[in-house]
C-alpha positions in Angstrom: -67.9 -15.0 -23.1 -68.5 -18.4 -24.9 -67.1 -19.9 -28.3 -70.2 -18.5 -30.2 -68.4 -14.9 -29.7 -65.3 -15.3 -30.1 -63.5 -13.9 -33.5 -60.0 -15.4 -33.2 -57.5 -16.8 -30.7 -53.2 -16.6 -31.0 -51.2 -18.8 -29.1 -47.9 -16.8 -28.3 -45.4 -19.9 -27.6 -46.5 -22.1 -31.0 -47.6 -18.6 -33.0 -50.3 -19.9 -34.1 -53.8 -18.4 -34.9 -57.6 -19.8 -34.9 -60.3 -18.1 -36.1 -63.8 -18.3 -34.6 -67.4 -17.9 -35.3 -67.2 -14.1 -35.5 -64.5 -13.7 -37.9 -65.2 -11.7 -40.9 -62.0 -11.3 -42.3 -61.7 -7.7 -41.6 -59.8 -8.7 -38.2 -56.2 -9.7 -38.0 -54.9 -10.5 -34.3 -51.0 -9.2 -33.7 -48.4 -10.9 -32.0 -48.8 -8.5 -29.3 -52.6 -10.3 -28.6 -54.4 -6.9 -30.0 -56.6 -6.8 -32.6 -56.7 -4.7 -35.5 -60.3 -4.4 -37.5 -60.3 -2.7 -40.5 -62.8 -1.1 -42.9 -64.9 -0.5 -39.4 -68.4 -0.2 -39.6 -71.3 0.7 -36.9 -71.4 -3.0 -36.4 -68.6 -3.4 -35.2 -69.6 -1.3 -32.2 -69.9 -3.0 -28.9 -67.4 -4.5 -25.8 -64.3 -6.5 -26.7 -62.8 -8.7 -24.3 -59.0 -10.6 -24.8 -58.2 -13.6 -22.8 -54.6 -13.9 -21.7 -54.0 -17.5 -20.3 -50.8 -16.7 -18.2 -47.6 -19.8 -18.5 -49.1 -20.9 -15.1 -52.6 -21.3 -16.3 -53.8 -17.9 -14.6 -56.3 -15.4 -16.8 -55.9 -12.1 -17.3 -59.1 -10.5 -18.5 -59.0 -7.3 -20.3 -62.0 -5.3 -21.8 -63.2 -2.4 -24.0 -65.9 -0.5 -25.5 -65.4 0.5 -28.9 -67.7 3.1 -29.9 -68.6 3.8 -33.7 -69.2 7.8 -34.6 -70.2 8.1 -38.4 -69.4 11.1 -40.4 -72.2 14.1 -40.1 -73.4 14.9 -43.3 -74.2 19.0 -43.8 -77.7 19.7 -43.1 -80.2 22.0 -45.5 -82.0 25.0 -44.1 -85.0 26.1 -45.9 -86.7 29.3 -45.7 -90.8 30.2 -47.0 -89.6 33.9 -47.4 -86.1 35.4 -47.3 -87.0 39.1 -47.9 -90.0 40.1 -45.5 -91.8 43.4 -44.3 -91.6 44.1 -41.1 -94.9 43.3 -38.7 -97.1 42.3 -41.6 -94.9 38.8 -42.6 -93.8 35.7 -40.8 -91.1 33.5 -41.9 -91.0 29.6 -41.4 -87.5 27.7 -41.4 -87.1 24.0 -41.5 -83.9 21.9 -41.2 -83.6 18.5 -43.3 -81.3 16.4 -41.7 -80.7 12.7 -39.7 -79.2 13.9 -36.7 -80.9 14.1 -33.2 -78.4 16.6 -31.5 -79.0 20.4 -32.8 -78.8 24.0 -32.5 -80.2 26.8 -34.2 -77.7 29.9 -34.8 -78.6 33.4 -35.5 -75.6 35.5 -36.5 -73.1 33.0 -35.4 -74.4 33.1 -32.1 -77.1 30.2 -30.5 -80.6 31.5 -31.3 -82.6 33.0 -28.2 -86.8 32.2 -28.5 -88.9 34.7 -27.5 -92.7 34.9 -27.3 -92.3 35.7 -31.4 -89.6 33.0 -32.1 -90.4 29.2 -31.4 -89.4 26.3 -32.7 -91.3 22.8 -33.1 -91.5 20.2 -30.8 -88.9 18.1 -32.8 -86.6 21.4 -32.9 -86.5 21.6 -36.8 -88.9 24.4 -37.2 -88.4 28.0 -36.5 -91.8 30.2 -36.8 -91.2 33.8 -36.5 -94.2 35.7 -36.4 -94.6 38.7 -36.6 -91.0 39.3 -37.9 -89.3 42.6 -36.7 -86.1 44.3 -37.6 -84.0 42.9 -34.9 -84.9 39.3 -36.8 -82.6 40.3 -39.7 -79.5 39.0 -40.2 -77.8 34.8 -41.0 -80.1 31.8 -39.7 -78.3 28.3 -39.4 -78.7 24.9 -38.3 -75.7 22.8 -36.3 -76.0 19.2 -36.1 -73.2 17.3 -33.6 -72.0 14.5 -32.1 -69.5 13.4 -29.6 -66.7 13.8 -31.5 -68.2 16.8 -34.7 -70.5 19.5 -35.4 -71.3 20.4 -38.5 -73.6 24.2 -40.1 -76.1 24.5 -42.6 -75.0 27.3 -45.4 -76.6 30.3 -43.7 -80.1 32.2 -44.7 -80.4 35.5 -45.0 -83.5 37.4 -43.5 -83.6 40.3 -44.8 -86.6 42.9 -42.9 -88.0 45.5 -44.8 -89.4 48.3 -42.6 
């Protein structure tokens, strides 16, 4: 901790309030000694630490990571061919979206590979080749985080036999 960091100070006893180098105007510090932030943004991320200074000069030292978790935006599944014939076609999916933790779901249900069914090595590309019947039915794409998930609109296959 050093001055550099520091976004405001209150003194109970005089009630009265300093603001340091950190300030951005987004912060307000109660009476109580916590510290409300508003409009929060992924900067604001990171460990916070408060200072008491005790009436007999002893500190108390509190701390806590405040973690930032932005809203998932819906990802877009893509499909070369939605209506195929059965051991003649294959069908390529890709998912457009920012998020690093997915799943791919076939009928509701997490997709299982098979020696016909892979995906890429960044996950966001589902070969099936050759398709069969069994492949029929709603494709999707979840994105999550610690605290959301969020599905693509589904794809149809549909395997003509």
């Amino acid at each position: 901790m050093n001055y550099y960091t520091l976004i405001a100070s209150h003194t109970l006893h005089s009630r009265r309030s300093l603001r340091g180098p950190e300030y951005s105007g987004q912060e307000t510090v109660n009476l109580d000694g916590s510290l409300t932030i508003r409009k929060v943004t992924v900067w604001d991320q990171g460990m916070y630490i408060v200072v008491a200074i005790l009436q007999n000069l002893q500190k108390e030292i509190g701390f806590r990571l405040l973690n930032i978790y932005r809203t998932l935006s819906m990802p877009t599944l893509l499909a070369s061919n939605t209506t195929v014939t059965e051991n003649e076609d294959a069908v390529v999916m890709t998912c457009y979206t920012d998020e690093s933790s997915t799943n791919w779901l076939f009928n509701a249900k997490s997709l299982r590979l098979r020696e016909r069914v892979k995906l890429s090595q960044d996950h966001r590309t589902l070969t099936i080749d050759p398709v069969r019947r069994e492949d029929a039915g709603n494709y999707q794409y979840k994105v999550s985080n610690s605290i959301s998930s969020t599905e693509s609109a589904p794809v149809e296959l549909d395997v003509k036999y």
